[in-house]
PDB file of N, CA, C and O in Angstrom:
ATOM      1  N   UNK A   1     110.946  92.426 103.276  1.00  0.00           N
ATOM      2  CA  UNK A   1     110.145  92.792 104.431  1.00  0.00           C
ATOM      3  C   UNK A   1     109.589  91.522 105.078  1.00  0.00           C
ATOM      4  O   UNK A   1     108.972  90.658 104.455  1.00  0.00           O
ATOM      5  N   UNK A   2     109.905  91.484 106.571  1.00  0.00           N
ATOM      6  CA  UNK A   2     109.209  90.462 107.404  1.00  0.00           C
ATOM      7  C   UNK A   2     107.717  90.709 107.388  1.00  0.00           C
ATOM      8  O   UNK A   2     107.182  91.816 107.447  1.00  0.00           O
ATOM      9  N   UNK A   3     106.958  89.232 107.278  1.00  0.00           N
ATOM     10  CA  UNK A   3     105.224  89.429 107.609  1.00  0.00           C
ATOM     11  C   UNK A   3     105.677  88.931 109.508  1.00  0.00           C
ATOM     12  O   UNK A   3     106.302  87.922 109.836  1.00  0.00           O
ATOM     13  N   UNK A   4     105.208  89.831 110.296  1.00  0.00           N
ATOM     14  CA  UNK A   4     105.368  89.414 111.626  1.00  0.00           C
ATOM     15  C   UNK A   4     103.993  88.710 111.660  1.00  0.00           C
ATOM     16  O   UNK A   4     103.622  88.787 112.831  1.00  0.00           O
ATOM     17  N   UNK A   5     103.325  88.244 111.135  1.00  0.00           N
ATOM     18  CA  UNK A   5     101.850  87.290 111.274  1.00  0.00           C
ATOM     19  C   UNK A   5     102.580  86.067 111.277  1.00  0.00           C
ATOM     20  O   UNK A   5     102.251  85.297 112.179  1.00  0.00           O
ATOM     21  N   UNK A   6     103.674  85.600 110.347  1.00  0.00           N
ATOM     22  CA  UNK A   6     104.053  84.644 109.827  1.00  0.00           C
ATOM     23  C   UNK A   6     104.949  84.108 110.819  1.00  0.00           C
ATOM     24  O   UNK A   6     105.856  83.353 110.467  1.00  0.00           O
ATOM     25  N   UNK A   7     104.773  84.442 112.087  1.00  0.00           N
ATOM     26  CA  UNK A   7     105.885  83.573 113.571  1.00  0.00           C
ATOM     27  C   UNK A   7     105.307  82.644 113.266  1.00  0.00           C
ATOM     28  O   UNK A   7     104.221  82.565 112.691  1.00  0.00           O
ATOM     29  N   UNK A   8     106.128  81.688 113.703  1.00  0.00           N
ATOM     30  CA  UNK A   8     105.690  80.848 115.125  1.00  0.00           C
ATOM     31  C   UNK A   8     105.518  81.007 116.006  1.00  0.00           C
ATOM     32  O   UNK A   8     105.778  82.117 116.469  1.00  0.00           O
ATOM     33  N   UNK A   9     105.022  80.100 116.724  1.00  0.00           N
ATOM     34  CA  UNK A   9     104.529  80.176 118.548  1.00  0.00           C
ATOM     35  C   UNK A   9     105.545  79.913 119.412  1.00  0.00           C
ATOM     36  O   UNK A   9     106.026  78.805 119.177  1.00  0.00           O
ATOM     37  N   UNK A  10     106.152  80.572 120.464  1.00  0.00           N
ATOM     38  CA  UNK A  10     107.170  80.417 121.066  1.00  0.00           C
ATOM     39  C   UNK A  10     106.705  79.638 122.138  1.00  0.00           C
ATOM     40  O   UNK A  10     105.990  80.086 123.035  1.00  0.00           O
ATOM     41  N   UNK A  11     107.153  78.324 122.049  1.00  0.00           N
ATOM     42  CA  UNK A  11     106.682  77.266 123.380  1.00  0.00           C
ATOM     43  C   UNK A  11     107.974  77.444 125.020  1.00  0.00           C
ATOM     44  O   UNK A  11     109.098  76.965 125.169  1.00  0.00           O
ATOM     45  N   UNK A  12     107.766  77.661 125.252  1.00  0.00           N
ATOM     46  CA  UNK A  12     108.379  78.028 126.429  1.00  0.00           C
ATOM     47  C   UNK A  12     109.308  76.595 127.343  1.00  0.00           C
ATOM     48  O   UNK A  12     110.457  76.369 127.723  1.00  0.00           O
ATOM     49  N   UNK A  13     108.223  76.042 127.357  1.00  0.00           N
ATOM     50  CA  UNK A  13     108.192  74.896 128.562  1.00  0.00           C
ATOM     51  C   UNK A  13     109.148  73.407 127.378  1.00  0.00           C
ATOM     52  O   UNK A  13     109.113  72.221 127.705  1.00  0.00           O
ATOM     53  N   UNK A  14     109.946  73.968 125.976  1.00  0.00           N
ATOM     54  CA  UNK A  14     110.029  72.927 125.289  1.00  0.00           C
ATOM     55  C   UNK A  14     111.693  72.962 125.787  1.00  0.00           C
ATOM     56  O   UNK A  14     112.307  74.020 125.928  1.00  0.00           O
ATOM     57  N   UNK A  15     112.320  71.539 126.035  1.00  0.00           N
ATOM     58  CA  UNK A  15     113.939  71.375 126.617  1.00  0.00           C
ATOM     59  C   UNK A  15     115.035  71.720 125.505  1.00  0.00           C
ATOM     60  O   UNK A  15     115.351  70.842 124.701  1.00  0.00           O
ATOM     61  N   UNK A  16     115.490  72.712 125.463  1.00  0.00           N
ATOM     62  CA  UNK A  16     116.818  72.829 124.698  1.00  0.00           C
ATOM     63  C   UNK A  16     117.804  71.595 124.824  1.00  0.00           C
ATOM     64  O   UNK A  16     118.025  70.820 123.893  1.00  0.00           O
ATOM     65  N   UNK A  17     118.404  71.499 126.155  1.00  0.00           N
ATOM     66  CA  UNK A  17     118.857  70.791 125.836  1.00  0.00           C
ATOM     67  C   UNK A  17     118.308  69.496 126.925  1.00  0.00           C
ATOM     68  O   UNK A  17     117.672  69.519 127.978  1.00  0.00           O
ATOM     69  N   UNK A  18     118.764  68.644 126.283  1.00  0.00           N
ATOM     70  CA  UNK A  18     118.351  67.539 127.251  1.00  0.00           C
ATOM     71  C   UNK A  18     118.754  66.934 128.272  1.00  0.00           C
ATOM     72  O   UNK A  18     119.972  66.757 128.242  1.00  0.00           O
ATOM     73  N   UNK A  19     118.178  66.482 129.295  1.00  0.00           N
ATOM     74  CA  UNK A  19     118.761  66.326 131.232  1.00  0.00           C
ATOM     75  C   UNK A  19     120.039  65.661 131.407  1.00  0.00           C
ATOM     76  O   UNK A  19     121.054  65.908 132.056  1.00  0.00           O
ATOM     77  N   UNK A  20     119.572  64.501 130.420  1.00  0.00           N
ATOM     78  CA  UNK A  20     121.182  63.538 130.847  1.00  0.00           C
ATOM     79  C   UNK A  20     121.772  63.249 129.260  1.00  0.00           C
ATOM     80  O   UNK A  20     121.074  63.591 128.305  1.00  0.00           O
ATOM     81  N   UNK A  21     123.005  62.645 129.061  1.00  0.00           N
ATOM     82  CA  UNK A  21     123.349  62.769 128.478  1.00  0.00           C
ATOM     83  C   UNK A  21     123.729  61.159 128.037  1.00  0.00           C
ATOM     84  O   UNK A  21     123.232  60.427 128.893  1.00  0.00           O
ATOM     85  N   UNK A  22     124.379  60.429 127.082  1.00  0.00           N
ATOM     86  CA  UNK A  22     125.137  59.135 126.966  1.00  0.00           C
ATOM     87  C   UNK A  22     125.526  58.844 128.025  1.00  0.00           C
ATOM     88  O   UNK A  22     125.002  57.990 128.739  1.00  0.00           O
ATOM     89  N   UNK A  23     126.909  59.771 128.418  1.00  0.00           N
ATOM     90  CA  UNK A  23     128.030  59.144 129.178  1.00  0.00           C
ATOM     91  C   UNK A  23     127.391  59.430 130.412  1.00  0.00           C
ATOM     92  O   UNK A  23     128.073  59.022 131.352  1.00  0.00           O
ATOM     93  N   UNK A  24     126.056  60.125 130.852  1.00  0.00           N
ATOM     94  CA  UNK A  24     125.328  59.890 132.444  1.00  0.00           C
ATOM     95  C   UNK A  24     124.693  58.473 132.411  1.00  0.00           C
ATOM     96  O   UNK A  24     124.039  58.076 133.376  1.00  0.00           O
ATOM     97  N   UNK A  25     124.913  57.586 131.131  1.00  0.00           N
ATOM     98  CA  UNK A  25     124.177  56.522 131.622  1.00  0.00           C
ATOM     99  C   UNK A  25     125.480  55.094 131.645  1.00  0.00           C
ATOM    100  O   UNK A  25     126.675  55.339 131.480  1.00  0.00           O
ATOM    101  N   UNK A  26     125.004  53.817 131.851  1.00  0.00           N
ATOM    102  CA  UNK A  26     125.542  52.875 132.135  1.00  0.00           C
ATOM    103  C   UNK A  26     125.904  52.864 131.133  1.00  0.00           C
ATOM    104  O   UNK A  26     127.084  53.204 131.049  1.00  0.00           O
ATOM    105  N   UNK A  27     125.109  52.450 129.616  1.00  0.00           N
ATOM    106  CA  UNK A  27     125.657  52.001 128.598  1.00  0.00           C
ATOM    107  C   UNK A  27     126.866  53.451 127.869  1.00  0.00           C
ATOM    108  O   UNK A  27     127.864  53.147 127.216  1.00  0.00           O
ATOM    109  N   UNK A  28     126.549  54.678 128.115  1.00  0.00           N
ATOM    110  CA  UNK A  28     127.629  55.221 127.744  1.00  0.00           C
ATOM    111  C   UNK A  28     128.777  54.817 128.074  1.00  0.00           C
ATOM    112  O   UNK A  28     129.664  54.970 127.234  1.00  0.00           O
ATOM    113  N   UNK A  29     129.189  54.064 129.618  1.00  0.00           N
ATOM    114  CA  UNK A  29     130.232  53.434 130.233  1.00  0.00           C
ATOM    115  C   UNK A  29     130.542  52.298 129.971  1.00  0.00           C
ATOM    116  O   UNK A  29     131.124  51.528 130.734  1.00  0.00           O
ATOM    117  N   UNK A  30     129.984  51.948 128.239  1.00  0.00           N
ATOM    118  CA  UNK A  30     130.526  50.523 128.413  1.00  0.00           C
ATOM    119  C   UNK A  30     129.871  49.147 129.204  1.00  0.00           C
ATOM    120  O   UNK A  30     130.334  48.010 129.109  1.00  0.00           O
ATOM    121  N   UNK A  31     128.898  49.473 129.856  1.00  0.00           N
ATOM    122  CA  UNK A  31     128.515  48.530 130.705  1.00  0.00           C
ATOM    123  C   UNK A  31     127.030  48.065 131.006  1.00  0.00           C
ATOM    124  O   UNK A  31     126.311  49.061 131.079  1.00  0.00           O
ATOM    125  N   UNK A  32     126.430  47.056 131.175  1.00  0.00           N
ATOM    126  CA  UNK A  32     124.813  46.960 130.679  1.00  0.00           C
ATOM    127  C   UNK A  32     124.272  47.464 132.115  1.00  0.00           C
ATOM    128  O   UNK A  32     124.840  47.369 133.204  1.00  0.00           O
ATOM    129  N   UNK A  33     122.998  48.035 131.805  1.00  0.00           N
ATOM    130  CA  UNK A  33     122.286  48.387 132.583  1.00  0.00           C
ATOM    131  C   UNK A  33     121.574  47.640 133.400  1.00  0.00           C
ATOM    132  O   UNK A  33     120.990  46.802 132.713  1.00  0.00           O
ATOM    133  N   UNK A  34     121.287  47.496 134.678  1.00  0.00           N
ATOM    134  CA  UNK A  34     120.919  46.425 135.794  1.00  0.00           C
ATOM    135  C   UNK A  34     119.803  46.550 136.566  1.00  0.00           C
ATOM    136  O   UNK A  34     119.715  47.759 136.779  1.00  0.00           O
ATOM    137  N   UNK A  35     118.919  46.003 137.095  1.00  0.00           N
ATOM    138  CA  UNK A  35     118.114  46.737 138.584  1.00  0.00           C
ATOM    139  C   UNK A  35     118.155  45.821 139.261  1.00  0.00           C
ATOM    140  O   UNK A  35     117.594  44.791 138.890  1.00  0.00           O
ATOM    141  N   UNK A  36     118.762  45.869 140.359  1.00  0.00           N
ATOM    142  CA  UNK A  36     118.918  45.574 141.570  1.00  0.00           C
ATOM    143  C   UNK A  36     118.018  45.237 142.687  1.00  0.00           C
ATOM    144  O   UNK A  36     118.298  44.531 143.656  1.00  0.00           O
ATOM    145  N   UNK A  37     116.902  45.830 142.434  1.00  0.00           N
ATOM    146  CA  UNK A  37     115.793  46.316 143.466  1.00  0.00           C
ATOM    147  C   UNK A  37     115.793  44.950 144.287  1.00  0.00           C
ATOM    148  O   UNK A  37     116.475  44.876 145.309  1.00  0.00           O
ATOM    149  N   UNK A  38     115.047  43.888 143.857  1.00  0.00           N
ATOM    150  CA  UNK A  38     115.132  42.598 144.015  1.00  0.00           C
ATOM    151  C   UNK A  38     116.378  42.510 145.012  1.00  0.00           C
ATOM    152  O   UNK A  38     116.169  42.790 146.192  1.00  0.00           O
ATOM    153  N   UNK A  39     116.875  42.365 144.855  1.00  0.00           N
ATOM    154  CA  UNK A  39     118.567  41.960 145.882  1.00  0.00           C
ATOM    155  C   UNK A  39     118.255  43.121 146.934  1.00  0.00           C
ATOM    156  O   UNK A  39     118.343  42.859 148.134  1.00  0.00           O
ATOM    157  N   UNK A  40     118.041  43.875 146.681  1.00  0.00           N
ATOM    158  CA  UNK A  40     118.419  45.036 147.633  1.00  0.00           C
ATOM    159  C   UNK A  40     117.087  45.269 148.849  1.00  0.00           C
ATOM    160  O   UNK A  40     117.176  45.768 149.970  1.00  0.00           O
ATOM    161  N   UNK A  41     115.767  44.657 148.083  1.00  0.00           N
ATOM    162  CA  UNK A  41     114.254  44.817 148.925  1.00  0.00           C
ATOM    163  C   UNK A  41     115.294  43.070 150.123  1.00  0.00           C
ATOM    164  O   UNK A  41     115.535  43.107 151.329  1.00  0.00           O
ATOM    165  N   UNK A  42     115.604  41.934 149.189  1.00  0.00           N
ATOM    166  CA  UNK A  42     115.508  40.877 149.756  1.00  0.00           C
ATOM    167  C   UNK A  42     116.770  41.208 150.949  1.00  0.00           C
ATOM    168  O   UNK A  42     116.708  40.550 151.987  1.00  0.00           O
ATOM    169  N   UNK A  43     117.552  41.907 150.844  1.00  0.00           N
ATOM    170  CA  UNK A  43     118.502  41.504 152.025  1.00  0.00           C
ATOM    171  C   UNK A  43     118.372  43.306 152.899  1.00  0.00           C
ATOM    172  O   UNK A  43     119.205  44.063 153.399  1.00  0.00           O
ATOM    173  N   UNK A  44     116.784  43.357 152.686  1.00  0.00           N
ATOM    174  CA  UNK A  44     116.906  44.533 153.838  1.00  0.00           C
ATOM    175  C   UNK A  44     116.683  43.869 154.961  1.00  0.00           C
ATOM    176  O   UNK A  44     116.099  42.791 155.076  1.00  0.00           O
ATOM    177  N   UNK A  45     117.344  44.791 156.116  1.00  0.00           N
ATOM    178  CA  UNK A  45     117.764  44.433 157.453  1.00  0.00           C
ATOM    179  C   UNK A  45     115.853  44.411 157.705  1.00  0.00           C
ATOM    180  O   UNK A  45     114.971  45.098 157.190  1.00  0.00           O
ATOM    181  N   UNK A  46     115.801  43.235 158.773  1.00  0.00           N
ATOM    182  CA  UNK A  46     114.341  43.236 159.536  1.00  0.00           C
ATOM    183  C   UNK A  46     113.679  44.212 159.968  1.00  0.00           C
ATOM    184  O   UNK A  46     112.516  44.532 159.722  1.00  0.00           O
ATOM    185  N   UNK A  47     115.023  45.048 161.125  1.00  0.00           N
ATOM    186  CA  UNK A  47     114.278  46.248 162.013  1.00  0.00           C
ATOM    187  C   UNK A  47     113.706  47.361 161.507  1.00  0.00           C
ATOM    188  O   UNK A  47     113.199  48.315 162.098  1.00  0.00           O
ATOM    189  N   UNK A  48     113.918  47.013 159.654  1.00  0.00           N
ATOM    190  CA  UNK A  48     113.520  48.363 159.120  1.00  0.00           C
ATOM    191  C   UNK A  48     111.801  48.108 158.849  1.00  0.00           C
ATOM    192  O   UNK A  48     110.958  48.998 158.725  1.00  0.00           O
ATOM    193  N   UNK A  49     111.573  46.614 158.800  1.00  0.00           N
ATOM    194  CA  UNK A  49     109.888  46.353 158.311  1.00  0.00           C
ATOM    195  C   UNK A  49     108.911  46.974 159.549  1.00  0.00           C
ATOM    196  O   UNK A  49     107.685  46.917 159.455  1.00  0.00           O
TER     197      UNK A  49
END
């Protein structure tokens, strides 16, 4: 016989599975991860400031 006192708490909001995966990232591909930002702030076009 089950004690139904004896649940657990069913959390709702907890991720089965998770968003991304290895191969959604760089290093799953083999390849190191980078940021750019720098290069990309320095050669924005003027007319955009």
């Amino acid at each position: 016989m089950v004690d139904l006192d004896d649940e657990a708490p069913f959390v709702d909001d907890a991720p089965v599975l998770p968003r991304t995966t290895r191969d959604d990232t760089d290093a799953g591909w083999g390849e190191r991860s980078y940021d750019n930002d720098d290069r990309l702030l320095a050669d924005r076009p003027p007319h955009w400031d």
